[in-house]
GUZAPA-77661 format. One line per 10 residues: their letters; for each residue y, z, x of C-alpha. Coordinates in nm, 2 decimals, padded with zeros to 4 digits. Layout:
<sites>
A	Y,Z,X  ...
</sites>
This chain:
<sites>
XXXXXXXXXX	-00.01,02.15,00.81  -00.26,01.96,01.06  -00.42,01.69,00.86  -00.80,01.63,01.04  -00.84,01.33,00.84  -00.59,01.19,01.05  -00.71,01.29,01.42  -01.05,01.18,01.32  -00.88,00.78,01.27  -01.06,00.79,00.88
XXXXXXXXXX	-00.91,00.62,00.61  -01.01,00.46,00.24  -00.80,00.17,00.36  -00.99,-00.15,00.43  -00.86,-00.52,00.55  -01.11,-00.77,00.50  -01.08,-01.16,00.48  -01.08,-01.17,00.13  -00.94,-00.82,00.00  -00.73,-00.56,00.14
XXXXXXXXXX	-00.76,-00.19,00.03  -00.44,00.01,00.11  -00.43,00.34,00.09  -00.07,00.62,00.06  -00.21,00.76,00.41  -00.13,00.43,00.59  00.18,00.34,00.42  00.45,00.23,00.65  00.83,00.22,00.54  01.05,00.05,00.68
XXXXXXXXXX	01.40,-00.15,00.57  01.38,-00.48,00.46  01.72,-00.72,00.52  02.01,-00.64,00.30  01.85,-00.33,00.17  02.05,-00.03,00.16  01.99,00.32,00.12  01.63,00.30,00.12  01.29,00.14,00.23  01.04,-00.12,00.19
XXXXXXXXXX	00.65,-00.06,00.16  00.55,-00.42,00.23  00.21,-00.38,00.05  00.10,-00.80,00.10  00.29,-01.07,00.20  00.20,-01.45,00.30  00.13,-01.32,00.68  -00.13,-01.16,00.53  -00.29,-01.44,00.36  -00.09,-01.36,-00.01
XXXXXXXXXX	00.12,-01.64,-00.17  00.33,-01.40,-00.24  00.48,-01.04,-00.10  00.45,-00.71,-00.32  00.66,-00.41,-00.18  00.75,-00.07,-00.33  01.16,-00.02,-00.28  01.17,00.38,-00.19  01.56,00.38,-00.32  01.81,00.68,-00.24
XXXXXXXXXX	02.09,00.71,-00.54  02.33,00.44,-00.48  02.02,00.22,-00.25  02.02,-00.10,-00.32  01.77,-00.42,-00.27  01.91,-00.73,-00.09  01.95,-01.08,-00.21  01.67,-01.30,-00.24  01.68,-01.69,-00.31  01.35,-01.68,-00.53
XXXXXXXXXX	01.19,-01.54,-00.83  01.18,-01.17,-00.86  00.99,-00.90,-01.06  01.07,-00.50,-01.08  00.86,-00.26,-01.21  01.01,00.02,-01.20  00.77,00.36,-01.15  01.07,00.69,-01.05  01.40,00.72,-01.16  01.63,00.42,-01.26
XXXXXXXXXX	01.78,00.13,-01.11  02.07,-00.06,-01.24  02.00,-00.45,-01.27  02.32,-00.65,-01.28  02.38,-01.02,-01.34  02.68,-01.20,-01.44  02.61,-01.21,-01.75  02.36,-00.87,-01.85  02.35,-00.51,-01.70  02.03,-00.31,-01.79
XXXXXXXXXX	01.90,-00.01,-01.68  01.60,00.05,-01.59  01.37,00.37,-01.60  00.98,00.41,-01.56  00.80,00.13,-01.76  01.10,-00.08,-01.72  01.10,-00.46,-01.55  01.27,-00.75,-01.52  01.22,-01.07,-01.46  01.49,-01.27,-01.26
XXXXXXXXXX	01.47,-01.64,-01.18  01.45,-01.84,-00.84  01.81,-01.85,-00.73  01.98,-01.61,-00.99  02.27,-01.37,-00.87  02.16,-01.04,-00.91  02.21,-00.67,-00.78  01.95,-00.39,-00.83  02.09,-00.04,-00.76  01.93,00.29,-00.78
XXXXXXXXXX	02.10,00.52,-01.04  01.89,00.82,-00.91  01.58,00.86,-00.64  01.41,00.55,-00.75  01.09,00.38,-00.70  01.06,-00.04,-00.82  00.75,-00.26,-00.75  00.88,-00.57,-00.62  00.71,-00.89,-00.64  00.88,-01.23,-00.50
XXXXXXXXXX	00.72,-01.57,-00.51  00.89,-01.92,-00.46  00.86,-02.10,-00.78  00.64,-02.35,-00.88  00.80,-02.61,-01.14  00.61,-02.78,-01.42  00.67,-03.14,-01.47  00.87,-03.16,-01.81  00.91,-02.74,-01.85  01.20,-02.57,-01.82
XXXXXXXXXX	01.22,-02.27,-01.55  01.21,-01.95,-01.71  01.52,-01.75,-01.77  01.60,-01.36,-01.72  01.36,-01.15,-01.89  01.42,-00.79,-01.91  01.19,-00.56,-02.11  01.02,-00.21,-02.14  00.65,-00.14,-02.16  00.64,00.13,-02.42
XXXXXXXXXX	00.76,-00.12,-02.66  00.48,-00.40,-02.55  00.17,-00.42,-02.82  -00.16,-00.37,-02.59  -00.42,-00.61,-02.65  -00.79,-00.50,-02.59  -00.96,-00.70,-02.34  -01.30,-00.88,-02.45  -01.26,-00.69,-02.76  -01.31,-00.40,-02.56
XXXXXXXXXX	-01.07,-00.11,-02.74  -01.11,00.12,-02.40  -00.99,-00.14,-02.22  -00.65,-00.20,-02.30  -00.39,-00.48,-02.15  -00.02,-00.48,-02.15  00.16,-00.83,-02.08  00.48,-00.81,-01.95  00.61,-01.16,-01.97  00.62,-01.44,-02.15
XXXXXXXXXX	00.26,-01.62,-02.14  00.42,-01.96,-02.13  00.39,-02.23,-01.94  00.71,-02.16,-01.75  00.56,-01.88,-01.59  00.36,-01.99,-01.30  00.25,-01.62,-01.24  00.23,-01.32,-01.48  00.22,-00.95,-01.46  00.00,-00.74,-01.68
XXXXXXXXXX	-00.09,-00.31,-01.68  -00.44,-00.23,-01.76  -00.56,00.06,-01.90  -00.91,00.20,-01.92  -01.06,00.52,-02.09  -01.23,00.69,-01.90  -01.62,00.52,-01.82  -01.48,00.19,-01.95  -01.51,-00.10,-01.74  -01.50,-00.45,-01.69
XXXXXXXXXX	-01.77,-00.69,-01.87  -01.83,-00.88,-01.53  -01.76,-00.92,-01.19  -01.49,-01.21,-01.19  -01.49,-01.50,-00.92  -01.18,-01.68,-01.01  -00.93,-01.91,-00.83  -00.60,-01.67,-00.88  -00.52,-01.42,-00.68  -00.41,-01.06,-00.74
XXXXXXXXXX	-00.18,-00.79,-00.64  -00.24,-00.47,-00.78  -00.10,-00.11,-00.75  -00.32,00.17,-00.90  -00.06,00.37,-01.09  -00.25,00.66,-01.30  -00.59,00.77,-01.30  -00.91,00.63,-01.08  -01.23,00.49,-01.04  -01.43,00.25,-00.84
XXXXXXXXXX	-01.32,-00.11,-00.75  -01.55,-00.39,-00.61  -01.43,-00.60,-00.38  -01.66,-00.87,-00.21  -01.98,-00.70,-00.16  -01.79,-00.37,-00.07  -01.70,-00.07,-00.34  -01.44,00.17,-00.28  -01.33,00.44,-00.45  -00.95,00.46,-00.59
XXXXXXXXXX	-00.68,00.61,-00.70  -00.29,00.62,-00.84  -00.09,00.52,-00.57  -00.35,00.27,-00.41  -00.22,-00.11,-00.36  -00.52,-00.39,-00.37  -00.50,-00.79,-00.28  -00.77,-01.05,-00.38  -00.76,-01.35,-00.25  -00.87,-01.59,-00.45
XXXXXXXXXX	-01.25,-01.62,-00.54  -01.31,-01.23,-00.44  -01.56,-01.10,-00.61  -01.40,-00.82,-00.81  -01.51,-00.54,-01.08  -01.34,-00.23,-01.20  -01.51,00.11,-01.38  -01.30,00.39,-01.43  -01.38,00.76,-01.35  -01.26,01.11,-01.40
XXXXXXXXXX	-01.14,01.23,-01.73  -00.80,01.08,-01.79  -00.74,00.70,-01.82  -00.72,00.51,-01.55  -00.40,00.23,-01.51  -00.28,-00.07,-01.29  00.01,-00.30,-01.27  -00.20,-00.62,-01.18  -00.03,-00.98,-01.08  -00.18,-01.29,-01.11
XXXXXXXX	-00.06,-01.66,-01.02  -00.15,-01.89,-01.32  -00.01,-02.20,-01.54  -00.05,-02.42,-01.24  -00.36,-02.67,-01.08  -00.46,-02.55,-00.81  -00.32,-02.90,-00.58  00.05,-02.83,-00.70
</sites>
């Protein structure tokens, strides 16, 4: 069916120094090296201006990711993937993540017609912490915490908030008309993929309106505010780089 949207060039997507706004329309897929059976939606990465690089894995059954030499974080949205180490095997459906540490062995393979947020960072170390090991969890067995005291605003966190971190991954969920207390100016920076509902997000002295499937980067100190619309709750995986001063 012709899309006019597209012939006219419009999009919600928007790359601006200090934010990026990037809509399903413009996603472009592509394999990533040692990937099999699948592709990569490289959502930000540090040619972009990100410390880190956020992907989505688009996984055929039997697809797997390829190695990597740092820390790695799944998420995984569709179907299951397989994690395997040499010492645990867990599988992992919707809600399900894991944690794997700089320079673990690992192999992630899709069971089924997956989908897996991917986040990879080189890690940080702490003078006199130990790196973290594996983690490997499930969100519906997480306690949610509300935020400010805020019980419409409710915040999911995935790993362990301990020093050994130097980032952390959280889901936020909002009823609907919640929203946060303030616009935040902050020195971390975010990664952050809608994944049910909508609303409008700040970003800078812009305001765009969003949806599941949406991917947002902040750079640090980007102003940044969140109210939620429609009539269902609205939800987001959201990363953050913390636990470290800002010269290390």
């Amino acid at each position: 069916m012709h899309n006019p949207m597209h012939s006219l060039g419009l999009t919600r997507s928007a790359n601006r120094r200090d934010h990026l706004l990037q809509t399903p329309d413009t996603f472009v897929r592509a394999p990533l090296p040692g990937m099999t059976g699948g592709v990569a939606i490289v959502h930000t990465a540090p040619v972009a201006g990100a410390g880190f690089t956020q992907y989505t894995a688009e996984l055929e059954p039997g697809g797997a990711l390829g190695p990597t030499t740092v820390q790695r974080f799944l998420y995984v949205t569709k179907g299951e993937v397989v994690l395997s180490t040499w010492t645990e095997k867990a599988a992992l459906k919707p809600g399900g993540y894991a944690y794997i540490p700089a320079g673990q062995a690992h192999s992630v393979i899709a069971s089924e017609a997956s989908s897996v947020v991917v986040i990879e960072k080189p890690y940080t170390p702490l003078a006199g912490v130990d790196a973290p090991a594996l983690c490997v969890g499930s969100e519906a067995k997480i306690a949610t915490t509300p935020l400010g005291g805020d019980p419409d605003l409710q915040v999911g966190t995935l790993l362990p908030a301990t020093p050994a971190f130097d980032f952390a991954v959280n889901t936020m969920t909002y009823n609907p008309g919640a929203a946060l207390s303030m616009v935040e100016i902050h020195v971390m920076e975010h990664g952050l993929l809608m994944l049910e509902g909508g609303g409008i997000y700040r970003l800078g002295d812009q305001w765009y309106p969003v949806t599941a499937g949406d991917f947002i980067w902040m750079a640090p100190y980007c102003p940044q505010w969140f109210g939620a619309l429609g009539k269902t709750p609205a939800k987001y995986l959201i990363y953050k780089d913390w636990n470290r001063h800002p010269l290390s």
